[in-house]
N, C-alpha and C positions, 0 to 999 in steps of 0.2 A: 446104118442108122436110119436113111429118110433119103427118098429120091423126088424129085418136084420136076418141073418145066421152068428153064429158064423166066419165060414170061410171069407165072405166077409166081415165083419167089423173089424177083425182080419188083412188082408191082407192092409185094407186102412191103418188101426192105424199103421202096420209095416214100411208102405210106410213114413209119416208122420213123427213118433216121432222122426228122427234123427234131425229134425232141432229143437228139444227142447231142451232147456238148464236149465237143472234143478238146477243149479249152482248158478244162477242168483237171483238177491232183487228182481224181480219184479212179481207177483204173477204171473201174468198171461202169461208171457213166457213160465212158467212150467206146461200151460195145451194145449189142445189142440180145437179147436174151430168143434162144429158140427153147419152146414149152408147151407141152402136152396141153391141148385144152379144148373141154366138150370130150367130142370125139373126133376131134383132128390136133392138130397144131400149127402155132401161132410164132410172130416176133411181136416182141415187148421192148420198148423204150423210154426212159425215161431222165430228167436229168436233176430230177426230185422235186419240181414245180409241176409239169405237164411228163405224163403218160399216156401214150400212144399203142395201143397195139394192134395186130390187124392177120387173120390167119389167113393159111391159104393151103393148096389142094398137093398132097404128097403120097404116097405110099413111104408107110411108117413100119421099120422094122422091129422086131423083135428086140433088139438090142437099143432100143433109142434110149438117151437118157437125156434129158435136160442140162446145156451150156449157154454160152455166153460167148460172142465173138468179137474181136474189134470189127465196129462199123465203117469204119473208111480199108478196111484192107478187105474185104469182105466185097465191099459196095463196087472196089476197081476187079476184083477176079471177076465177078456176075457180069461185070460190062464189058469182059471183053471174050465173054464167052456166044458163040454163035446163035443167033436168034433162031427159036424153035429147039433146042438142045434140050437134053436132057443135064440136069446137076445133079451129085450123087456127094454126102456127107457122110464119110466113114467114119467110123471112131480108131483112135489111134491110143493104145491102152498100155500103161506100167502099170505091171501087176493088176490090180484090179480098177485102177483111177483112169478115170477117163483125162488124160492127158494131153490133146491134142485133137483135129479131124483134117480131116484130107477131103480136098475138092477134087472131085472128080467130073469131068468132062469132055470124051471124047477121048485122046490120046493127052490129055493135060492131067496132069495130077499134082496138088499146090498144099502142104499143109500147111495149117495155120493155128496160132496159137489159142486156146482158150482160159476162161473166168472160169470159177462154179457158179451153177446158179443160183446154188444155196446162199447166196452171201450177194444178189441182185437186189436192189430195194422193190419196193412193191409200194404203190399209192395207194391200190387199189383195195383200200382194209377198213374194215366198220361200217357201223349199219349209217349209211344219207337216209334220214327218216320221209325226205319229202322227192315225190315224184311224179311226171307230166308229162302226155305225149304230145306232140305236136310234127306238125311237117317240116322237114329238113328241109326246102325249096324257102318257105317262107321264113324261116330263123336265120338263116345265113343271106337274105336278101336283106332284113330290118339289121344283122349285126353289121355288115358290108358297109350298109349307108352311114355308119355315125360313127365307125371305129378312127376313122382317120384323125378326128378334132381329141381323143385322150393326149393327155398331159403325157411330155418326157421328163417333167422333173420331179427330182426326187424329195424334194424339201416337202411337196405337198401328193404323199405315195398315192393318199386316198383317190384322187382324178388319175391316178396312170391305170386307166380299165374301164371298159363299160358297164355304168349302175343297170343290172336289171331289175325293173319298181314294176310288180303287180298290181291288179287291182281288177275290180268288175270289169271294166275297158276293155281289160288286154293286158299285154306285155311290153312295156315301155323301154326302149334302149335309149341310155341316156350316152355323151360323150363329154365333155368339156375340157377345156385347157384352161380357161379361167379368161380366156380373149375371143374365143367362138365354143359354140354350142351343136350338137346336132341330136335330134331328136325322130326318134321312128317305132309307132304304134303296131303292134300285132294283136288284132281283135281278138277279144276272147271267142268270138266266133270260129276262130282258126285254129283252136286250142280244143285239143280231145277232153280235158279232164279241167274242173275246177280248181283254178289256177289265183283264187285269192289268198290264201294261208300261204303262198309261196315265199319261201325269205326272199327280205330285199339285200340282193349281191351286187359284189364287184367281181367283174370278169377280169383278170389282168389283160393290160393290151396286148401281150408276147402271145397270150392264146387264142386271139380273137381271130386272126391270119390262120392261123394253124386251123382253126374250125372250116372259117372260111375254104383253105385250100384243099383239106382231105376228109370234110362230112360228105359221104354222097349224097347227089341232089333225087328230090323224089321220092324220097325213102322216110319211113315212119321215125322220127327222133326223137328218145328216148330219155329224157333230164331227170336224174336225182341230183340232190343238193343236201346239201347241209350248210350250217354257216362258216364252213372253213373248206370245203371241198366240194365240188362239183362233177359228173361222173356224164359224158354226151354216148348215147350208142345209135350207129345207123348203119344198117348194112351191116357190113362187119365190122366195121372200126368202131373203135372204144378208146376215147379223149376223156383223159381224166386230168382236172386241174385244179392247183389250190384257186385259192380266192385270197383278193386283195381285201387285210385287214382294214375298218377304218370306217367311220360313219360317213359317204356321202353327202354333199350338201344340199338343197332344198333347190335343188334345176327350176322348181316355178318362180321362186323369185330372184335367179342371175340372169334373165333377159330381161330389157325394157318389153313391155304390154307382151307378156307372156301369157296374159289370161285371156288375150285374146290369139291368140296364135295356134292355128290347128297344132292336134296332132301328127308328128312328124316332120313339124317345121325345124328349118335352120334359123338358128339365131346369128344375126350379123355382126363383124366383129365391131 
């Protein structure tokens, strides 16, 4: 089916497994999806909040077909195969069903079970009508500074996420827990495209780390949105997240002398 370098399918699977949740009843959350896309192929994960996918460099056989693997039985065979190696995914076939593949590595040879992919959820569906480029170094710099102060409770869903509030300015990251604040400005100077009609979102806070640990830095990033879905591309990777239902409340007037307080400031608790 598909031969790769340890290192590169290593690096995808890393990218990837955070959005699994092996916690979960439902089988196929706890694996991760290998699938044809563009003109290579990719691992896709998701665990129906955040979707992650991220491809990477293989020679693609004739026979490949699209599965689904568990991510933890998967993630220990790659680690313990020898750095600079070659991995090689056979398909293992009844009758015409792709029923299984075999890792291959050297003189190791390990099958392992699979999903179909057909029956994998996808986020990645419908038109996000609005869309903005901007630099991945400076989005994950302003979300960094202010994700730590969101809310973990659930009584009040709407604060677990950072508000992002447009406007002529920039791009405002807001955080709150309702006892500190933290705020940080990205000039619309820093922003490729007209960025006022942008809906005002909530980032959940579970995806905000996630952004932070696997957008690469330096690279052009790429935001469509809608008011329920948000979709990040840079580099290769592709983070896609729901959004936190809920009106936001009015950050200028939960600090004392908020109107005088640069942008970017911390509000004390």
């Amino acid at each position: 089916m598909f031969k790769t370098k340890k290192a590169a399918f290593q690096a995808a699977l890393s990218s990837v497994k955070d959005a699994v949740n092996s916690k979960n009843t439902i089988p196929h959350l706890a694996n991760i999806a290998v699938e044809r896309h563009a003109e290579g192929i990719r691992l896709r994960a998701t665990n129906l909040d955040i979707e992650i996918a991220a491809p990477f460099q293989a020679e693609i056989g004739a026979d490949f077909s699209g599965f689904t693997f568990p991510a933890k039985t998967v993630t220990s065979i790659v680690g313990a195969v020898d750095d600079g190696k070659d991995i090689s995914f056979e398909a293992v076939m009844l009758g015409n069903k792709l029923e299984a593949v075999t890792i291959r590595s050297g003189r190791s040879r390990i099958k392992v079970p699979i999903l179909p992919l057909a029956d994998f959820p996808i986020l990645d569906q419908g038109e996000l009508p609005f869309a903005v480029s901007l630099g991945s170094s400076s989005f994950i710099r302003c979300l960094s500074a202010v994700d730590y102060a969101c809310s973990t409770e659930e009584t009040r869903h709407y604060l677990n996420g950072v508000f992002l509030d447009a406007s002529e300015a920039g791009l405002m990251f807001v955080a709150t827990d309702g006892h500190r604040m933290a705020r940080r400005l990205l000039p619309s100077s820093d922003v490729d495209d007209p960025i006022e009609s942008m809906p005002k979102v909530i980032l959940p806070r579970e995806t905000a780390p996630l952004l932070v640990k696997h957008l690469p830095k330096d690279e052009t990033l790429s935001i469509s949105l809608s008011e329920f879905r948000i979709r990040f591309a840079a580099g290769n990777i592709v983070i896609i997240s729901k959004l936190v239902e809920g009106t936001y409340p009015d950050y200028r007037r939960l600090s004392p002398g908020s109107q005088r307080s640069a942008p970017g400031s911390v509000a004390p608790n």
